[in-house]
C-alpha positions in Angstrom: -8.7 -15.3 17.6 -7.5 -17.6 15.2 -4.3 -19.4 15.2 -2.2 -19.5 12.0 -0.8 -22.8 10.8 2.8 -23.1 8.9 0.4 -23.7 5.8 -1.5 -20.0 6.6 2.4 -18.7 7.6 4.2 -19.2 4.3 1.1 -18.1 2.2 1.0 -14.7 4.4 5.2 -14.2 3.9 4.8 -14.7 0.3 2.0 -12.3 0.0 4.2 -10.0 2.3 7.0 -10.7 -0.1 4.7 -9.3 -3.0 4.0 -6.4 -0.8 7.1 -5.5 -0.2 8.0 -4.4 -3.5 11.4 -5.5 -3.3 12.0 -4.3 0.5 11.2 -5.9 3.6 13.7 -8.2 4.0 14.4 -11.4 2.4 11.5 -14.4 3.1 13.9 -17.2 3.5 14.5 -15.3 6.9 11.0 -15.1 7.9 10.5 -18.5 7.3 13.8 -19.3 9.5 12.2 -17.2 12.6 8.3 -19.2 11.8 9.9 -22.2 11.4 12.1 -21.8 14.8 8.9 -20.8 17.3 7.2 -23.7 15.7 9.7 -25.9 16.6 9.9 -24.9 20.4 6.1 -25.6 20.4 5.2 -21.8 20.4 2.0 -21.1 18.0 1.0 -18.0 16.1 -2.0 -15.9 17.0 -3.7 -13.5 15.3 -6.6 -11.1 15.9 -8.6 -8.2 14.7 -8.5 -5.1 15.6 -11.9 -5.1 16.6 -11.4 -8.0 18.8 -8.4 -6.5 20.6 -9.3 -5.2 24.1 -9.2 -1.3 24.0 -7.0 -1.3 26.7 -4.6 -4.1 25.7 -0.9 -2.7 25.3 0.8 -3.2 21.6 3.9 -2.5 20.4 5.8 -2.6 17.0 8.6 -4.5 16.4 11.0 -4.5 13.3 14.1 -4.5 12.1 16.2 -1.9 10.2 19.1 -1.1 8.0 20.3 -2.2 4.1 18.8 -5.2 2.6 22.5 -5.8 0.9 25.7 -7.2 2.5 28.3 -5.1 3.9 31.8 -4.3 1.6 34.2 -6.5 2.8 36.7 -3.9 4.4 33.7 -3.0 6.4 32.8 -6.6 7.2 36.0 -6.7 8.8 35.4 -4.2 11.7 33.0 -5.9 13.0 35.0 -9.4 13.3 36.4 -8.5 17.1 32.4 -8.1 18.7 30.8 -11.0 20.8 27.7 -12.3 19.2 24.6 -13.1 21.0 22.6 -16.5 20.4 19.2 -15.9 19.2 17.4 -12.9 17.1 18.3 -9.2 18.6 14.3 -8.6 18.6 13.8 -10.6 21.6 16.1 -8.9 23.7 14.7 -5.6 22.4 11.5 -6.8 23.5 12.0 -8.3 26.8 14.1 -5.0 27.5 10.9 -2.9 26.3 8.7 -4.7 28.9 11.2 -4.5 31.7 11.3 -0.4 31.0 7.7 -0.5 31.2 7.3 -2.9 34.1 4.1 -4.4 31.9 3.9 -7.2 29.1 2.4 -6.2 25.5 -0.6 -7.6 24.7 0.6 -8.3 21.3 2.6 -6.4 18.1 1.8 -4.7 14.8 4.2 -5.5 12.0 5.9 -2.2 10.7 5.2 -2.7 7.0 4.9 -6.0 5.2 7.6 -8.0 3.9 8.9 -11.0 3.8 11.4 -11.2 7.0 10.0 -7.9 8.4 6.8 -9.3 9.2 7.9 -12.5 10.5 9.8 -10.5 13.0 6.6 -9.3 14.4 4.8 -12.3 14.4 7.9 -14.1 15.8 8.5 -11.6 19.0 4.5 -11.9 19.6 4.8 -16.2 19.5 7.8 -16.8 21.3 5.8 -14.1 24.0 2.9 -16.0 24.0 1.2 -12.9 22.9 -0.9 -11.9 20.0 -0.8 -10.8 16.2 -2.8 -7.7 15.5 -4.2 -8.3 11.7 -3.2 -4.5 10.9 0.0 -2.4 9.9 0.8 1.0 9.0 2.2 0.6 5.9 0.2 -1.9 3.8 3.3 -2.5 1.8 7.2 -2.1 2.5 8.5 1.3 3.3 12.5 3.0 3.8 11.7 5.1 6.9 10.5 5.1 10.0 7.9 8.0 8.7 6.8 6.4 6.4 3.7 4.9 8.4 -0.2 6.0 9.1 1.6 6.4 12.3 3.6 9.5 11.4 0.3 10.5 9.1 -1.8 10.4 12.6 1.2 12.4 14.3 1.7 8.7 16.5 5.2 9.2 18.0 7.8 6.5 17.6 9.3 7.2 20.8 10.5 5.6 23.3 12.1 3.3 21.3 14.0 0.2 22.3 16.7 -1.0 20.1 19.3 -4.1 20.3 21.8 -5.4 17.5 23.3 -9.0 17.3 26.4 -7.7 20.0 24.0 -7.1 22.4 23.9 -4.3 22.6 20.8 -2.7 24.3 20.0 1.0 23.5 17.0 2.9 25.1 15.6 6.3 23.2 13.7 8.6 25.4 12.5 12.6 24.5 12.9 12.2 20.5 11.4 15.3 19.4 10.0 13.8 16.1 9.7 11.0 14.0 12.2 12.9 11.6 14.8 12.7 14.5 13.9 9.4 15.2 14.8 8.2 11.6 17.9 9.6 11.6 19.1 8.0 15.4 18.3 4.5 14.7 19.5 5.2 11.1 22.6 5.8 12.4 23.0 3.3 15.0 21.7 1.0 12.8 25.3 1.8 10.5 27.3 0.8 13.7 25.4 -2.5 14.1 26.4 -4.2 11.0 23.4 -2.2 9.2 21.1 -4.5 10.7 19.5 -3.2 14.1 16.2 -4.8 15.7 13.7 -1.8 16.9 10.5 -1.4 18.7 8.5 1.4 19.0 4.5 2.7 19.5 4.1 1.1 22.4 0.8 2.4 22.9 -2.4 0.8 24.2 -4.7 -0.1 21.3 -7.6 2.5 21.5 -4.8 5.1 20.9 -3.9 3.2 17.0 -7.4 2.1 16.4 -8.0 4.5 13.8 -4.1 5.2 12.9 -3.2 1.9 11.3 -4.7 -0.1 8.2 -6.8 -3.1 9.3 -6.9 -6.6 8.0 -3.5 -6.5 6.0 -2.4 -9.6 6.8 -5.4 -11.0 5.8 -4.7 -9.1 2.8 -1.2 -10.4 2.3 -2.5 -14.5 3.1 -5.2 -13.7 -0.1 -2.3 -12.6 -2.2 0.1 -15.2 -1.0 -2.4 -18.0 -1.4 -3.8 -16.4 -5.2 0.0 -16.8 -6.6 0.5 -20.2 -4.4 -2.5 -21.5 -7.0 -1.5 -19.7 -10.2 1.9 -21.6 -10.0 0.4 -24.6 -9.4 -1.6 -24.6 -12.1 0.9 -23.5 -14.4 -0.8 -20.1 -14.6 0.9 -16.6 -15.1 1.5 -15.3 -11.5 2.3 -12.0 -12.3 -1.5 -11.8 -13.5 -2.6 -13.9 -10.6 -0.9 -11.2 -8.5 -2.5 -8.3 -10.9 -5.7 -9.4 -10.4 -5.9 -10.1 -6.6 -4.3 -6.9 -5.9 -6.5 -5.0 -8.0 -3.3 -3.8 -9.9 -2.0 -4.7 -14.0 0.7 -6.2 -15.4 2.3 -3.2 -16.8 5.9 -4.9 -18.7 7.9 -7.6 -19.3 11.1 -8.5 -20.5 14.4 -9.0 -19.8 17.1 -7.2 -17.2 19.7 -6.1 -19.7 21.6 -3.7 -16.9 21.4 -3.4 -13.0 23.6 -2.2 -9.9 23.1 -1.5 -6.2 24.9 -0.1 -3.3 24.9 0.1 0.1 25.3 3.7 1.6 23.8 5.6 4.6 22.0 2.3 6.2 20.1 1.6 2.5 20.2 -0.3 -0.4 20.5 2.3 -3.6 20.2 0.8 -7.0 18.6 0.8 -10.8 17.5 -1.6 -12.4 16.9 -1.8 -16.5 14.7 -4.1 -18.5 14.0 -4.2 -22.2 10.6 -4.9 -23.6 9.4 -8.4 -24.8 6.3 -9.7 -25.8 4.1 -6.8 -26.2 6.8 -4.1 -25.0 9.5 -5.1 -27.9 11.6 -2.1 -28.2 10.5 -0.4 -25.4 12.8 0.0 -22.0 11.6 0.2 -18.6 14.1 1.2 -15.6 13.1 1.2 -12.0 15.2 2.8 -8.9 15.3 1.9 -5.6 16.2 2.9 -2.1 15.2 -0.7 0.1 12.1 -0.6 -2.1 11.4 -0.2 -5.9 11.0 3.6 -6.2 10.0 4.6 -9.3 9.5 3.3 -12.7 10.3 5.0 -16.2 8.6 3.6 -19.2 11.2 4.8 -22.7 12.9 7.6 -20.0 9.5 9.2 -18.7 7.9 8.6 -15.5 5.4 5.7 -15.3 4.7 5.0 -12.0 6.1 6.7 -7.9 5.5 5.8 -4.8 2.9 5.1 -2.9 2.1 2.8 -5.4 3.6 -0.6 -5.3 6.0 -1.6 -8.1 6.5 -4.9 -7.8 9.1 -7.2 -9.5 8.1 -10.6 -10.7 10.8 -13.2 -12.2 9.0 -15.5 -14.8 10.9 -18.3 -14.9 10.1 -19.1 -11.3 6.9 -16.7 -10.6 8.6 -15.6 -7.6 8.6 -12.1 -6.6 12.2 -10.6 -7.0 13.6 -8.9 -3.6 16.1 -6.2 -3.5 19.1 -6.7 -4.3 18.4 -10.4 -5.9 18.5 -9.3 -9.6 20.7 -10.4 -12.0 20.9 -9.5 -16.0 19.1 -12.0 -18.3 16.3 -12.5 -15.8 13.1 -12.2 -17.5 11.0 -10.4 -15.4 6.9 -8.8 -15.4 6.6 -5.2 -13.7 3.4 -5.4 -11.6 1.8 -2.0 -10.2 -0.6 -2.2 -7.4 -2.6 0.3 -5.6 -1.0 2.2 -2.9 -2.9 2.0 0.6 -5.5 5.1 0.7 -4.2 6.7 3.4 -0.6 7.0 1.7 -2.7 8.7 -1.0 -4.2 12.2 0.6 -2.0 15.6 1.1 -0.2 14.4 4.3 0.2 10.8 2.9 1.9 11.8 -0.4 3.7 15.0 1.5 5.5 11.5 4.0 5.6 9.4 1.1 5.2 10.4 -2.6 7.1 11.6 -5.7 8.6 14.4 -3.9 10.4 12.1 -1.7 12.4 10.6 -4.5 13.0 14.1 -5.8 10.0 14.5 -8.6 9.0 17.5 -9.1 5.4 17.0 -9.9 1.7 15.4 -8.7 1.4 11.6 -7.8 -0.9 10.5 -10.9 -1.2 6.2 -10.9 -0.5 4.3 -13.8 -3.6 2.7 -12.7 -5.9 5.6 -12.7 -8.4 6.6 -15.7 -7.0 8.6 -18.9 -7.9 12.3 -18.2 
């Protein structure tokens, strides 16, 4: 076991920020819910999956919904409902354990980001439980399906939900993960797009196998590689390159962008022209929660799985959805998506055809044929 310190917490968000390539919620969040537990005295443990008892009972905790305000005309419905002090999660996850009339050992994070993650670690501190060092994304993801859970044929069900009303709603006999998606989608349009969800609640010998070990490690080494680039005045989009066994692949300057919220997601474009060595050249990305795909002068560059990540360059921070703003010069980053996202069911859950591409995954990262 090892307990993280604040120092270990904020270098693990920022690599989850990375990560999240542009998704997964925004870090000032995550450090608000690390920052909370600390202060109550609570501390944040973390193990291996290894050293996690076979038996021990884990559980995944996120939330879900847009990463962008509401309109204000929707705003407005909401002003009538109670609100409930403290984060949703923990009544999701005290309800959870009261349906199953047993604690949780610990949680998984549902992807990596920079409030998502926190969410898991915070439900697991203020528990006094653990931190597995795993997930089942190794990066941010839209959907509930998108996971090595759904690869694995792991069901999400039951499912525990609450939203900042207090509201409390238990899902039993979800026929798939598909259906899944689409009922906490839904509910989580009726709770201000923001609804707090747990699911897998499975004992660890059943995820072993079905989840990607040592990404928060993972996302700490990233986190702590761009901490020292920008202290030392170095180029953190390389810094970031290089740890994540990825490239810099453009730079310049936002000239156009736009985003929306519809159907509980964050939909947008965003357009840069070329600097440096890209002058004359235009890169536009799309996204749905998460940067999408990239088009380098109107043909595709890079898809999902892999991780297109958006780096501004006059701070070195990464750039989350929908924080963009024309004139920002930014560096385009592709990583390496997680292996398992990379084989026939991987890409079938989460690859070009998702975004409506009709044609192979191929990485900008990959050899010349």
């Amino acid at each position: 076991m090892k307990t993280l310190t604040r120092h270990d917490l904020l270098d693990i968000l920022m690599g989850c920020a990375i990560l999240g390539t542009g998704g997964g919620g925004d870090m000032a969040e995550g450090i608000g819910l690390i920052d909370d537990a600390l202060a109550k005295g609570k501390t944040f443990d973390m193990v291996t999956l290894d050293d996690a008892p076979p038996d021990a009972l884990i559980c995944t905790p996120y939330m879900l919904g847009a990463i962008s305000a509401l309109p204000s005309e929707e705003e407005a419905a909401y002003a009538r409902l109670p609100r409930i002090d403290g984060p949703a999660i923990l009544l999701a996850y005290a309800r959870f354990q009261e349906y199953l009339g047993q604690e949780f050992y610990g949680t998984v994070c549902c992807e990596l980001g920079g409030s998502n993650t926190a969410v898991a670690f915070y439900a697991a501190a203020m528990s006094g439980h653990m931190i597995i060092d795993a997930d089942p994304a190794g990066r941010a993801v839209p959907e509930i399906t998108h996971s090595t859970y759904y690869i694995n044929d792991l069901p999400a069900a039951p499912i525990v939900l609450a939203n900042e009303f207090g509201e409390v709603m238990l899902l039993e006999n979800i026929h798939d993960d598909l259906r899944a998606e689409a009922i906490v989608r839904a509910l989580s349009v009726v709770s201000r797009n923001d609804i707090a969800a747990i699911d897998h609640a499975l004992p660890v010998r059943d995820v072993r196998d079905a989840i990607i070990p040592g990404t928060i490690t993972l996302a700490q080494t990233m986190g702590r590689a761009h901490r020292k680039a920008r202290a030392e005045g170095q180029d953190a989009a390389e810094a970031v390159a290089q740890t994540g066994g990825g490239a810099v692949m453009f730079r310049g300057m936002i000239s156009d962008c736009d985003w929306r919220t519809e159907g509980g997601f964050t939909l947008g474009s965003i357009t840069i022209l070329g600097s440096d060595e890209y002058p004359g050249k235009t890169y536009r990305i799309s996204l749905k929660n998460e940067n999408m795909v990239g088009w380098l002068d109107g043909v595709v560059h890079a898809t999902i799985p892999d991780l297109i990540c958006l780096m501004d360059m006059q701070t070195g921070m990464p750039i989350s959805n929908p924080d963009y703003a024309k004139g920002m010069q930014v560096a385009v980053v592709i990583l390496p998506a997680p292996s398992q996202f990379t084989t026939a069911r991987g890409l079938a859950a989460f690859g070009p055809a998702y975004v409506g591409l009709n044609q192979p995954f191929r990485s900008p990262l990959s050899p010349a044929d």
